[in-house]
C-alpha positions in Angstrom: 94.8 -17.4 9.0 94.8 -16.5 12.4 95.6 -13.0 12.0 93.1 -12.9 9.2 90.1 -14.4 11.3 91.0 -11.3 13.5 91.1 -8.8 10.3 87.6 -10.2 9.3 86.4 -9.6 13.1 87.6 -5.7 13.1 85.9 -5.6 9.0 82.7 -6.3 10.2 82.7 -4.0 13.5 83.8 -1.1 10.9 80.7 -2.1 8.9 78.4 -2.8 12.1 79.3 0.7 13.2 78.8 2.4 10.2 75.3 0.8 9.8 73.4 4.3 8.9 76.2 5.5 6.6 76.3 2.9 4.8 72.4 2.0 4.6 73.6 -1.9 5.4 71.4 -3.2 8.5 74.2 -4.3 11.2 72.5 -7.8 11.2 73.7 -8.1 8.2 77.2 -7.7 8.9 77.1 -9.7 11.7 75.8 -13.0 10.0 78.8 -12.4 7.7 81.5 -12.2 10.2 79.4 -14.7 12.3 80.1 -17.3 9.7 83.0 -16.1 7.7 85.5 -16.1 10.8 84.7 -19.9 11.5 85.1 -20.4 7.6 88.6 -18.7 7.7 89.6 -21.1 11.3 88.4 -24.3 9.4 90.4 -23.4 6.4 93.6 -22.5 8.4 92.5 -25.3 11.5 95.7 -27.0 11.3 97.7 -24.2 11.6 96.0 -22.3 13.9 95.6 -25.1 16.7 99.3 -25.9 16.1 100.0 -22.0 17.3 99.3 -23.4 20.9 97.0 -20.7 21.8 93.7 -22.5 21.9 92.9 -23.8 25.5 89.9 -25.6 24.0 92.0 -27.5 21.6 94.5 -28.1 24.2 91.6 -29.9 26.4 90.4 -31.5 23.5 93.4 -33.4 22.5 94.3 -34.5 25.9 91.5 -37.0 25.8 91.8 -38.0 22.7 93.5 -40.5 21.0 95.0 -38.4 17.5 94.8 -41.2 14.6 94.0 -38.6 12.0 94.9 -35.3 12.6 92.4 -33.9 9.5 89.5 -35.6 11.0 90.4 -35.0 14.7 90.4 -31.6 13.7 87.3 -31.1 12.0 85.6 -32.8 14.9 87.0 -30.9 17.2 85.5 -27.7 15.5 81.9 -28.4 13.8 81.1 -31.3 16.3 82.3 -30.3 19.4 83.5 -26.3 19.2 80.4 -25.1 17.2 78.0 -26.9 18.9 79.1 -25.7 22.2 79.2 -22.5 21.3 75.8 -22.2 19.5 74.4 -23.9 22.7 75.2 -20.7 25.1 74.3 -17.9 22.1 70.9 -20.0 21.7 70.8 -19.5 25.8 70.8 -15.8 24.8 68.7 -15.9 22.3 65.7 -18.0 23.4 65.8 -15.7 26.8 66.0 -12.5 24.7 63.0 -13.6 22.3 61.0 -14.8 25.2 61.2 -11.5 27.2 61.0 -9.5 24.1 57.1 -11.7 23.4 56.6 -11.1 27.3 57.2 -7.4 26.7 54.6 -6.8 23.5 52.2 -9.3 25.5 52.2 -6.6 28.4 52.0 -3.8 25.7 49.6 -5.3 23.6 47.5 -5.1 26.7 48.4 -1.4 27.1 49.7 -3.3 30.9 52.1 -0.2 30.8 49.7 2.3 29.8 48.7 1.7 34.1 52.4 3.2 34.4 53.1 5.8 32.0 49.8 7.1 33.5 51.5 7.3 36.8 54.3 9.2 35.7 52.4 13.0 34.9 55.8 14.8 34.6 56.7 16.3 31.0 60.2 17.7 32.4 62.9 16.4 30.8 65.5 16.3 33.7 62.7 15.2 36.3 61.8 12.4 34.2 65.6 11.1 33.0 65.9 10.3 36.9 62.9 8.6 37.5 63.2 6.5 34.8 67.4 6.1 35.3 66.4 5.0 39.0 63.4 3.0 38.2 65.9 0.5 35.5 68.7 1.0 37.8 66.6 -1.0 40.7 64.8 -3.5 38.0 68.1 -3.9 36.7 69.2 -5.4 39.9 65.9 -8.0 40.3 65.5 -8.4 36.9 68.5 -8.8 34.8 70.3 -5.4 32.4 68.9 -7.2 29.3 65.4 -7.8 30.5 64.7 -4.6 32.4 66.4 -2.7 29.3 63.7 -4.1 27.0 60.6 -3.5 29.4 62.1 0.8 29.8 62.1 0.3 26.3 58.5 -0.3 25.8 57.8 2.3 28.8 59.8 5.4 26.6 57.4 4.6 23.9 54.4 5.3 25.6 56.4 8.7 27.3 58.7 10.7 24.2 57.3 11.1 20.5 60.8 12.6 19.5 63.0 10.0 18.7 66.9 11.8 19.4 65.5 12.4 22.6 63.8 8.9 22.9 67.4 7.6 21.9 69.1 10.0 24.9 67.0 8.4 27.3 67.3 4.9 25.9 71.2 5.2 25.9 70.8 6.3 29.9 68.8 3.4 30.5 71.9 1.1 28.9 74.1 3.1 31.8 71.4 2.5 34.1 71.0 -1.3 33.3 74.2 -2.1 33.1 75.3 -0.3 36.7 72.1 -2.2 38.0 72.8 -5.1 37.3 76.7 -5.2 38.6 75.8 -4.8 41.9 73.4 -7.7 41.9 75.0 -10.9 41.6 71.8 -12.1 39.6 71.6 -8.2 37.8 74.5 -9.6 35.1 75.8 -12.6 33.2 78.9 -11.8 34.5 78.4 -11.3 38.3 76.2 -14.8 38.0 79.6 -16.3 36.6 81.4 -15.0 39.8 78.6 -15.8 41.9 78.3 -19.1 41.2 82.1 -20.1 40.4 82.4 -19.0 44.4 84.5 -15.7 43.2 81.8 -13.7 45.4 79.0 -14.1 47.4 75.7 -12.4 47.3 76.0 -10.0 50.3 79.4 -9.1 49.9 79.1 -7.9 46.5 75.9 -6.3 47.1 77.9 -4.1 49.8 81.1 -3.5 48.2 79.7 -2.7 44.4 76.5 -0.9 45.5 77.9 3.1 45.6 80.4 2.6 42.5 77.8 1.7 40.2 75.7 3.8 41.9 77.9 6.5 40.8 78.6 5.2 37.7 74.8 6.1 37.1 74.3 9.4 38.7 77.5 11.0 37.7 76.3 10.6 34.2 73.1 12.2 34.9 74.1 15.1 36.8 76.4 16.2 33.6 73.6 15.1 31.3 70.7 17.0 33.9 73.3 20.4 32.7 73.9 20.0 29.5 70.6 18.7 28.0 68.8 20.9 25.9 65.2 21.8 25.9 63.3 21.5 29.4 59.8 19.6 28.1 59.2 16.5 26.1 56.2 15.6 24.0 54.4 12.7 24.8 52.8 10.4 21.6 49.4 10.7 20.5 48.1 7.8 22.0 44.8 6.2 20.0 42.0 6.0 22.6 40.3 3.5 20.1 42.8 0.6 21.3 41.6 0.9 24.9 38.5 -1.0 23.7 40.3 -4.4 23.5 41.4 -5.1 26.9 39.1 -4.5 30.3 41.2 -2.6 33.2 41.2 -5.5 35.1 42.8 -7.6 31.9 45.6 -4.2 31.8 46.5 -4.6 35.5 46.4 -8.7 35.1 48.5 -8.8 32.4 51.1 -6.3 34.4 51.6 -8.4 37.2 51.4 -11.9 35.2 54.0 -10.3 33.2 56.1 -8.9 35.1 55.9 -12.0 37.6 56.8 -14.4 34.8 60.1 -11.6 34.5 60.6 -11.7 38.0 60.2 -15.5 38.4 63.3 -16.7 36.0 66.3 -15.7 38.9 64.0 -17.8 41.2 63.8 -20.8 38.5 67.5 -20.6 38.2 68.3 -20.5 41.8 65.8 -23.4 42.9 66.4 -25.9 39.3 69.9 -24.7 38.5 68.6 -25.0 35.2 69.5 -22.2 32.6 67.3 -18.5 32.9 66.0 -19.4 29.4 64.4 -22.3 30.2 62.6 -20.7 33.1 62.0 -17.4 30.7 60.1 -20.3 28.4 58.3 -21.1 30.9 57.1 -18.1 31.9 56.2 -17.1 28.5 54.1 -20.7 28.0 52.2 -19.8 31.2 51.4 -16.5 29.8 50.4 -17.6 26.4 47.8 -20.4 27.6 46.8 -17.9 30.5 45.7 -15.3 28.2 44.1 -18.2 25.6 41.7 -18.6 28.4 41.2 -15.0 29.2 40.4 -14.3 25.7 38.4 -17.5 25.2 34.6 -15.5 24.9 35.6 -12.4 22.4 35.3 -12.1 19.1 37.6 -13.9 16.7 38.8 -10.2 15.7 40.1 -9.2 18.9 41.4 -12.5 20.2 43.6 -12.5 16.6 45.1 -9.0 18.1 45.8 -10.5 21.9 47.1 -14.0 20.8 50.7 -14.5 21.4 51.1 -15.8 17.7 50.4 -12.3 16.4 52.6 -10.4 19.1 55.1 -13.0 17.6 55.0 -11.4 13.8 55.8 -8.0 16.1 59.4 -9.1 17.6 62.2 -7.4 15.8 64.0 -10.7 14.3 66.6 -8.6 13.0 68.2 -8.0 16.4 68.0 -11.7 17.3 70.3 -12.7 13.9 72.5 -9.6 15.0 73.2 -11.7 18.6 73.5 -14.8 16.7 76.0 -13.4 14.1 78.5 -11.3 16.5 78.4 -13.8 19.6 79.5 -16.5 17.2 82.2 -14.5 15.7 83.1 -13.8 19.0 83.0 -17.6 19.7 85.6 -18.1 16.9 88.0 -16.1 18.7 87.6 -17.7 22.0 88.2 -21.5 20.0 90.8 -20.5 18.0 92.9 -18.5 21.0 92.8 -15.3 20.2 91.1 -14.2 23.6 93.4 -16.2 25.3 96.6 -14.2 23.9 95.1 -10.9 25.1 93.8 -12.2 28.6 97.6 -13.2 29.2 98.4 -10.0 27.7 97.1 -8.2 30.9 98.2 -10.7 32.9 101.5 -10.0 31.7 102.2 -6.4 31.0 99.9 -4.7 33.5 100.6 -6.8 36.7 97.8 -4.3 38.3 94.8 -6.0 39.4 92.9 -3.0 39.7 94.6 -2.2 35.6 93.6 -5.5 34.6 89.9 -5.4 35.9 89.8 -1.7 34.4 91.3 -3.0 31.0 89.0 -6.1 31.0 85.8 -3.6 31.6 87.4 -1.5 28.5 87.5 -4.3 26.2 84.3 -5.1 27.0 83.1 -2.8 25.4 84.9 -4.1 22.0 84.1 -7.9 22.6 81.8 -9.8 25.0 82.4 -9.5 28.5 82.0 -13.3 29.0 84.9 -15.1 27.7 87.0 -12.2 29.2 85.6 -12.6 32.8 85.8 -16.8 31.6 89.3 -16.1 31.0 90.2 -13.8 34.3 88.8 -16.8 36.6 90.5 -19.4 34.8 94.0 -17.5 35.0 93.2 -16.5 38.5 92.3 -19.3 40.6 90.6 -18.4 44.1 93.0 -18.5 46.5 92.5 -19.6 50.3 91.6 -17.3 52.4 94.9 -16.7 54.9 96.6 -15.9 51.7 98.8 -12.7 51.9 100.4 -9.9 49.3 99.3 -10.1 46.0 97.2 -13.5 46.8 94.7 -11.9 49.0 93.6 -10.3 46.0 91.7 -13.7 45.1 90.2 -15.4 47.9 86.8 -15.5 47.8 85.2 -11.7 47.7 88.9 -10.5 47.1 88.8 -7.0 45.5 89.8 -8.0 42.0 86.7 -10.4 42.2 84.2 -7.4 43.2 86.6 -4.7 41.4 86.2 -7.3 38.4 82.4 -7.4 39.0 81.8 -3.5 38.7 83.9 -3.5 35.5 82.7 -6.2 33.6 79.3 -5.2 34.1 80.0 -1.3 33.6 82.4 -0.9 30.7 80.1 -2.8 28.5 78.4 1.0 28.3 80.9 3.0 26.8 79.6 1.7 23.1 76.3 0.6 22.4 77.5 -2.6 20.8 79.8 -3.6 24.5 76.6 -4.9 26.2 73.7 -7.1 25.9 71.7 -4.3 26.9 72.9 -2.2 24.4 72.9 -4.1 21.2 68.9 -4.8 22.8 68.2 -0.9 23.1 70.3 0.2 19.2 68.2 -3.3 17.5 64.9 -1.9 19.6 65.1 2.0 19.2 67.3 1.8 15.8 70.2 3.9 17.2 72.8 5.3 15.4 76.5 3.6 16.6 78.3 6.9 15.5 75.5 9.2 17.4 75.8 6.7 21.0 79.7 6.8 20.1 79.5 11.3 19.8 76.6 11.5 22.6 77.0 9.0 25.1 80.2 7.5 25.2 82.0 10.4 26.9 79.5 9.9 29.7 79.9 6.4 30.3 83.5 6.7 30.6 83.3 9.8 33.1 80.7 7.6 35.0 82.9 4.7 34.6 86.2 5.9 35.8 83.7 7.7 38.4 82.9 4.3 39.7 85.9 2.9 39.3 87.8 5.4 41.8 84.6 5.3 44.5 86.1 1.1 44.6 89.6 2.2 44.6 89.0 5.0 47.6 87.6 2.0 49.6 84.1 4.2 49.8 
């Protein structure tokens, strides 16, 4: 059963990936193996657990009196295992489906429209680094998952074509991603380190900057050569919908907008309460906000601005994709089989600068979380006179930051290794075989890129 839960995992990547080919939407797939790995752990529970790999398990039954190992078991895993688990995917999910009705509130607005209008240049290379610099810097404020869905709504308004909309999608992934390892509130990942005491703001802010700087730009300068065609063609924009919101309502909703986006690292670092929560709020004050701005128009418009019809616009299908391969990814974690491969590298690299590239690798395969999760619980920080291969992991060691750039990087190299990602292929529709031919190559040269800029000491 183990080995099987791991077989249905790898099943229902194949199937993910092959999405277009096989004319199944990926959401799909990933409700099945979402459920059906938890249904194949609860059948072979007993088992499993008794394999020894499960840390979860191990902490469970230390503080708990075993009378009946059948029902210790099951409450282990639907009352205590699933629950925690759905708690941090509906984190995701409730920030993801609040920015997303944040977004289409700004666009519904035509709040972007004020900067597409800015941006005048049809040339393709011109415009691939504006708009690779622009998310790389949002990225950073922001966070890779937010600033990838606002770029998103932005390359609507600027490329009709839609393999070239998905080129410059897949760069805004890089660019996100990059962004936000620097930052240490750009990523999940860097806020893990940041707050566990791994890092501290400044310090990984200096010694991340250039590498993911580079893990942008080297992309782009072998994307700036090899892209084809020199112009793009902008969308036929309907002059009609212009009617529904005043130009002072457009640049309103911009800043309210974006200041709600902006305003959920502050809620986190002033409440220490989850980003959702303060992405909720943020998306109730824009919702009564624009009741009231809409209160005197006509029932016909207002039934076009209201959040409850920008609602019926979000693309559900990508939230139940999140839902489905974070909790199959969850079933790994409970039943160990994370565990085994974190002590893998432990064990058979010895590196740290191969482990932190291997964990930015497989991150790319499975969600970068439980694998940074599992790095700072087999690495505790060490104090800081430590020596040798100690000094490593005091606080701001290399392997922390090294582990930082990696984490948040790798994720790139397939569209499915990243929050951003799996946001810009449910968003834009893209192919995983065209990233995995197009982009992937790119990501790796800018991640290795990166990755030796760290190693240099630059």
């Amino acid at each position: 059963m183990f080995i099987l839960m791991v077989i249905v995992f790898v099943l229902g990547y194949i199937f993910i990936a092959l999405e277009h080919p096989l004319k199944i939407d990926k959401a799909a797939a990933a409700l099945i193996i979402g459920t059906l790995c938890w249904v194949v752990y609860m059948f072979g529970a007993e088992q499993i657990l008794n394999l020894g790999f499960s840390p979860s398990w191990e902490a469970f039954s230390k503080n708990k009196e075993l009378g009946d190992i059948v029902e210790t078991i099951h409450e282990f895993i639907v009352e205590h295992e699933i629950i925690y688990h759905l708690g941090d995917t509906a984190e995701i999910l409730f920030f993801l489906l609040g920015a997303m009705t944040i977004v289409e509130m700004v666009d519904r607005h035509d709040g972007f429209k004020i900067i597409t209008d800015k941006i005048k240049t049809t040339n393709k290379i011109k415009l691939l680094w504006i708009i690779s610099f622009l998310t790389f810097f949002m990225s950073a404020l922001l966070d890779n998952l937010t600033t990838t869905i606002v770029m998103i709504a932005l390359l609507r308004k600027l490329i009709e074509d839609k393999k070239t909309r998905w080129t410059f999608a897949s760069i805004v992934v890089i660019a996100a991603n990059a962004g936000g390892a620097w930052s240490p509130i750009g990523d999940v990942t860097t806020i893990m380190l940041w707050i566990g005491g791994q890092i501290t703001a400044a310090k990984i802010i200096l010694g991340v900057f250039l590498p993911s700087l580079a893990n942008m730009v080297v992309p782009l300068i072998v994307l700036s050569i090899t892209m084809k065609g020199k112009t793009i063609e902008r969308p036929i924009t309907d002059e009609n919908e212009n009617s529904l919101t005043s130009p002072f309502e457009r640049i309103f909703m911009l800043v309210l907008g974006v200041g709600g986006l902006l305003f959920v690292p502050l809620f986190k670092t002033v409440t220490h309460l989850p980003p959702y929560m303060g992405m909720l709020l943020s998306l109730g004050i824009i919702w009564a906000v624009s009741e009231i701005l809409h209160r005197n128009k006509s029932n016909d418009i207002k039934d076009q601005l209201r959040v409850s019809a920008i609602l019926q616009k979000i693309d559900i299908s990508t939230i139940l994709f999140f839902l489905g391969i974070l909790m199959a990814v969850a079933s790994l974690q409970s039943a160990g089989q994370l565990n085994i491969m974190s002590h893998y590298l432990k064990d058979e690299l010895g590196n740290v600068y191969l482990i932190a590239l291997a964990i930015g690798v497989l991150s790319a395969i499975v969600d970068n979380v439980p694998l940074v999760a599992g790095a700072m619980g087999m690495y505790p920080i060490a104090d800081q006179g430590a020596t040798d291969f100690l000094s490593f992991f005091v606080q701001d060691g290399r392997f922390w930051e090294f582990l930082a750039y990696t984490a948040g990087t790798g994720g790139s190299i397939l569209i499915i290794g990243s929050a951003a990602g799996v946001a810009a292929m449910g968003l834009e529709k893209i192919d995983f075989i065209w990233y995995l031919k197009k982009i992937s190559i790119l990501a790796v040269i800018g991640y290795l890129a990166g990755a030796a800029l760290y190693y240099i000491g630059l």
